[in-house]
C-alpha positions, 0 to 999 in steps of 0.5 A: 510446423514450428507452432511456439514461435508464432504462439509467441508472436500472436502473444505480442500481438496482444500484448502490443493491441493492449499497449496501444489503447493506453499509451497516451495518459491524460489528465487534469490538475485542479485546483480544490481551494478555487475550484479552477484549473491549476494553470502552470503547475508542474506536473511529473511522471514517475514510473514506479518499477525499480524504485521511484524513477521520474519519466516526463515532466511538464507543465499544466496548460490554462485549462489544467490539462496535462498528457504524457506518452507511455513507454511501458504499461507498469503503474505510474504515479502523477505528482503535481506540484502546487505552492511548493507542496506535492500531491499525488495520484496513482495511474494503475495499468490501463488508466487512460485519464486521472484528476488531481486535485492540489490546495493553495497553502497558507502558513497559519490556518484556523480549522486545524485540530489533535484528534489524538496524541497517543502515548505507548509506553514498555520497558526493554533492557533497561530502556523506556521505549516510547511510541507517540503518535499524533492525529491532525485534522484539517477541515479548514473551509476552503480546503487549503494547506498548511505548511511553515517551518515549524508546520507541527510542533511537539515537546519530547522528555529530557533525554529523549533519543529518537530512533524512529520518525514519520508521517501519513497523510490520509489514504497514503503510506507511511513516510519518513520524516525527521523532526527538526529541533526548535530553538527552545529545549527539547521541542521539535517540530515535523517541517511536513504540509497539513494538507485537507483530512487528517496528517498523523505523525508518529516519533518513537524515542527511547529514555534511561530507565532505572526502575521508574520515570516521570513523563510530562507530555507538555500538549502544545495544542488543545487535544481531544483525547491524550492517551497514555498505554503501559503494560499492566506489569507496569504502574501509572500514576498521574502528577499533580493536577493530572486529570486521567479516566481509566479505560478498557480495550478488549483488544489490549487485554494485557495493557493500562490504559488512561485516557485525558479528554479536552486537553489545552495547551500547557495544561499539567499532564505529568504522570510517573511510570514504574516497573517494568513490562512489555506490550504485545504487538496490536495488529487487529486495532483498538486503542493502543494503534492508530487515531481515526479522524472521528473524535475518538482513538480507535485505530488500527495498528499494523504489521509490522510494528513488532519491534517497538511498543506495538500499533502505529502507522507501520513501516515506513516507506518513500513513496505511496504503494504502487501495487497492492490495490491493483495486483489482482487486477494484473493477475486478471489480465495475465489469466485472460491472456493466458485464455487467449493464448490457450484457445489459439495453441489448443486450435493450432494441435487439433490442426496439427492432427488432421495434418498427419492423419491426411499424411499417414504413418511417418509424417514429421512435425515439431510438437509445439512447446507449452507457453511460459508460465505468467509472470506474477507479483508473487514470489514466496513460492517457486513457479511451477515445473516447466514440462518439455515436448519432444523436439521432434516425434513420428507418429503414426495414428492421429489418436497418438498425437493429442497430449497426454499430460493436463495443461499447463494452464489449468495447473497455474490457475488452480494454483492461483485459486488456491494461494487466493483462498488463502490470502483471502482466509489470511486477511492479507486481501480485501473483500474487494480484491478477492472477488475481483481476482476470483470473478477472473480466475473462475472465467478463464478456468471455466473457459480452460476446462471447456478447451481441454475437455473438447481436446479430449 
């Protein structure tokens, strides 16, 4: 018997069985301001593969009601289109029904608030390279949006070059975003919506540096707490006027760090930098990254900001990321139906050997082919070695028959658990995600081990 060929196509089957639950994806838009359904929205379906590519489109029903039909089971994400600002929501594998939630938008709205503006600063190859970031609340009540066009302004040095620019509204990703100068003289505004929580935006430039520099930050909001960071290779001294307090960040140990609390519009802030040094990149947090929404500067910088003056939002990206939150959910899935397909190959051999006991010496059969190997999100190590049957064999006892080498399975699943353990220890996953991913594995090694052990 030719076993392989209907071990493929039973795995279609339930590859097929899965599609059907969630091939149809509904859900609702509504809108967070009113508290009704957003009627007439658009409402667009972008599959999230290759790139970000649009599927379908449509528009809300009177209830905010909208559905699409699924012809592929990748993540996707829904964007909804409200007033002329996009909101998003992610449709991991599997989702049958998502909710998104939109906000009227107003150009002026009270209850927006700088949490932090912060200020890195280092010297490389005669340049002054800066990293500014900003932290924006909006608890406006009703939520609503703000969006004009000059959404968020800010004033750079004279002479400032800007290398690098973007924005993060809360829980997303990083995306690039261009500020657009203003009419008066080296201020610029990010043209980017505020939506409800809190926006950061980050502007990295680079100045002529000779040996020493004054910088006035010129605040155009009121700000809870402005942060200037140098290297302690570096000297700061704050202008006229200039109110600073020194701090400390266990964190940065190789950094200075002044701080001016309340801040008003205007209000002097200059201060002259000289030296020159370097700032280590700041991967495990303080006040050198990011800008947390709860009054203070203690933030997270992350990976990846190696080349400018370490922390900030990271790099940047198009578009909201699609797998990282739900890759161990997939690999759960490929493991289960790996089980299934290696309950239904260990089933169809033991067949197999009773056939040729029944039939004696010199019965021909096709060995069946191992199953391929799961295709997973990883990729920086090769796959493990397909083993091949022979295409034909004689066999004379049935105890001739049962397969010698271990299981193709169990190898990719202790290979899987190992990487996990690791990534675990590396910190590249969460807790979450870890046992999640482990609970999985573990149950269908078990489950794999029980199979090969009645094989044997």
């Amino acid at each position: 018997m030719k076993l392989f060929p209907k071990f493929r196509a039973l795995f279609l089957v339930l590859i097929l069985g899965a599609c059907a639950a969630a091939e149809t994806l509904t859900g609702t838009v509504k809108n967070g301001t009113t508290g009704k359904p957003a009627a007439g929205d658009d409402v667009v379906l972008i599959k999230l593969g290759n790139g970000m590519e649009e599927a379908a489109r449509m528009k809300a029903d009177a209830k905010g009601n909208f559905h699409f039909n699924l012809d592929d089971q990748g993540p996707h994400l829904i964007r909804a289109i409200h007033q002329g600002v996009t909101y998003h929501r992610m449709a991991p594998p599997g989702t049958t029904s998502v909710e998104v939630e939109v906000n009227d938008v107003s150009k002026k709205l009270d209850g927006i608030s700088v949490t932090a503006d912060v200020n890195r600063f280092q010297v490389e190859q005669g340049q002054l390279e800066v990293v500014r970031l900003f932290a924006v609340n909006n608890t406006s009540k009703p939520p609503k949006t703000q969006m004009n066009d000059h959404n968020f302004e800010f004033y750079l040095p004279e002479g400032a070059k800007i290398v690098q620019s973007m924005a993060k509204t809360a829980g997303g990703q990083p995306l690039n975003s261009a500020p657009v100068p203003q009419g008066e003289k080296n201020r610029y505004a990010f043209i980017f919506p505020l939506r409800p929580g809190e926006t950061q935006f980050q502007v990295a430039y680079q100045l002529p540096y000779s040996g020493s520099a004054t910088v006035d930050p010129k605040p155009v909001y009121g700000t809870q707490h402005l942060v200037v960071i140098v290297p302690k290779t570096m000297q700061f001294a704050p202008g006229p006027d200039a109110h600073f307090e020194s701090m400390n960040d266990p964190q940065q140990a190789d950094a200075t760090i002044q701080v001016a609390t309340l801040t008003q519009p205007q209000q002097p802030l200059s201060f002259k930098l000289s030296g020159t040094g370097t700032l280590a990149s700041n991967e495990g947090g303080g006040a050198s990254g990011g800008a947390s929404s709860g009054g203070g500067v203690m933030g997270g910088g992350q990976q990846g900001a190696e080349s400018r003056p370490g922390g900030g939002l990271g790099p940047p990206i198009d578009a909201p990321d699609p797998l990282q939150r739900y890759r161990w959910w997939i690999i759960g899935g490929f493991a289960a139906a790996l089980a299934v397909g290696a309950v239904y190959v260990a089933s169809r051999q033991r067949s197999a050997v009773v056939n040729v006991a029944d039939g004696g010496v010199g019965a021909d059969f096709d060995l069946p082919e191992p199953p391929p190997q799961p295709v997973t999100p990883r990729v920086s190590r090769p796959a493990a070695p397909a083993l091949k049957a022979p295409a034909v064999a004689t066999v004379a006892p049935a105890a001739a028959v049962a397969p010698a080498r271990p299981s193709l399975l169990l190898e990719a699943l202790k290979e899987e658990l190992f990487q996990l353990e690791v990534e675990h220890k590396q910190g590249k996953i969460t807790q979450q995600e870890y046992e999640t991913a482990k609970e999985a594995l573990d149950g269908t090694l078990t489950h794999a081990i029980r199979r090969e052990a009645q094989k044997a």
